[in-house]
C-alpha positions as CSV (number, residue, x, y, z in Angstrom):
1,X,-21.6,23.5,10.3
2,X,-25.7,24.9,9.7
3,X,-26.6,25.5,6.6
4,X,-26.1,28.9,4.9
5,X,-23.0,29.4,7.3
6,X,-20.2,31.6,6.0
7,X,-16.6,30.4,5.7
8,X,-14.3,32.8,6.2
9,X,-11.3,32.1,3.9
10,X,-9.1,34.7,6.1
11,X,-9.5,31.4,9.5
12,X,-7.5,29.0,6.6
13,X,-4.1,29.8,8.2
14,X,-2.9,26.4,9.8
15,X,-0.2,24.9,7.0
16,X,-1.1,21.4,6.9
17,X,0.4,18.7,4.4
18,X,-1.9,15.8,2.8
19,X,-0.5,12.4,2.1
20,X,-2.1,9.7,0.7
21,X,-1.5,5.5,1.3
22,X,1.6,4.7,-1.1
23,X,0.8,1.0,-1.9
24,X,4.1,-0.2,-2.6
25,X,4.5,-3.9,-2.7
26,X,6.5,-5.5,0.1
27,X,6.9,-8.5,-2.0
28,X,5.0,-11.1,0.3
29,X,1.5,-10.0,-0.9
30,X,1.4,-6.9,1.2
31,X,2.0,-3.5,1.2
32,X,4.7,-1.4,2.9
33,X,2.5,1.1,5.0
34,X,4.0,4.2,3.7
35,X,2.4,7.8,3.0
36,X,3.3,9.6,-0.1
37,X,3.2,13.8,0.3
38,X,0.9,15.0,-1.9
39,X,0.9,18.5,-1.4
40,X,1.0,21.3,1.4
41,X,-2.2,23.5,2.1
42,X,-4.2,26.0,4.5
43,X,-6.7,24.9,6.3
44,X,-8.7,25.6,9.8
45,X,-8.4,23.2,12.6
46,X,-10.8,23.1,14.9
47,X,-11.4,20.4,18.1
48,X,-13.9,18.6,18.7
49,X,-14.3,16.0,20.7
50,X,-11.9,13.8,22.8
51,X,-12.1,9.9,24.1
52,X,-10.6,7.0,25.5
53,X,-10.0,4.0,23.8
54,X,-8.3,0.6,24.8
55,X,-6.5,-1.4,21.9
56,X,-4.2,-4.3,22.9
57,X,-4.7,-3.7,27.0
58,X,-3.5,-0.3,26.5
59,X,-5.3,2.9,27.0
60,X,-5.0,5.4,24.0
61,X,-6.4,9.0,23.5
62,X,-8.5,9.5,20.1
63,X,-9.6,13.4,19.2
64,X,-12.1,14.6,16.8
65,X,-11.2,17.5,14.5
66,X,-12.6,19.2,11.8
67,X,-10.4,20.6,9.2
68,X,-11.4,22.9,6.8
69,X,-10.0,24.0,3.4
70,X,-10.4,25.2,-0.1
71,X,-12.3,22.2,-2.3
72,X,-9.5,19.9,-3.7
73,X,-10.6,17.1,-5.9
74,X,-8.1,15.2,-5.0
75,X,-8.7,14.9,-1.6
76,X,-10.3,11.1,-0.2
77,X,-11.4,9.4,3.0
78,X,-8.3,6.8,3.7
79,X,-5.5,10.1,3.4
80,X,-4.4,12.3,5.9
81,X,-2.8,15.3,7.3
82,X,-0.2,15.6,9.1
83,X,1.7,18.8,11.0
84,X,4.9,18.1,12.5
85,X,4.7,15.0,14.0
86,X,0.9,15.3,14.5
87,X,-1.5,12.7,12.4
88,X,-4.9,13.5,11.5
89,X,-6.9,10.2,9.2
90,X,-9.9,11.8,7.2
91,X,-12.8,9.6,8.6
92,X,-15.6,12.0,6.2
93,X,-15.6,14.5,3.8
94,X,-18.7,16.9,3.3
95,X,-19.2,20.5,1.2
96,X,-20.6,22.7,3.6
97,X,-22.8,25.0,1.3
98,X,-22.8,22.7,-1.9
99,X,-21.1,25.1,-3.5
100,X,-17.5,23.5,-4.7
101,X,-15.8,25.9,-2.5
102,X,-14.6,24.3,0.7
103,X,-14.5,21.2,1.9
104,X,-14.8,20.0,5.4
105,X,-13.2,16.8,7.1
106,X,-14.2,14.8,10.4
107,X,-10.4,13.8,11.7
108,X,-9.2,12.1,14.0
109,X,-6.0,12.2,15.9
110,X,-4.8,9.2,17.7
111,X,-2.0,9.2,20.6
């Protein structure tokens, strides 16, 4: 996003809910894995790029999105949204206009 570039708050209609790492203890020294719901908000999605990836002789698909939303504090690099069965991990965080308003998060979507 340039500089000086409006956000329009009216594009923030994509219901999205953000869950962060629950670091239960497995009781072996590790964790579980599990995601905790933190909260349901609006928020833009928008592509932006799409690649191909290979991870233990298999070929997967990784997409780039940026998400858009009111600032939370809250909100960290490590959580992530999900819609439906869709998973989006925040990779970076930014505030567009340095205002406190929104916040915008680099995704990405794995398949």
């Amino acid at each position: 996003m340039r500089p000086g570039a409006v956000i329009d708050p009216g594009h923030l209609r994509m219901r999205l809910n953000l869950e962060a790492p629950a670091d239960d203890d497995d009781g072996q020294g590790g964790s579980t894995g599990e995601w905790q719901h933190v909260t349901g908000l609006w928020a833009k999605l928008e592509p932006i790029s799409a690649s191909h990836l290979e991870q233990a002789s298999q070929i997967q698909q990784a997409a780039r999105y940026r998400v858009t939303l009111r600032h939370r504090p809250d909100v960290a690099i490590g959580m992530r949204f999900t819609r439906f069965e869709r998973v989006f991990h925040i990779l970076t965080m930014s505030d567009p206009d340095e205002t406190g308003r929104y916040l915008v998060c680099a995704c990405e979507e794995r398949s």
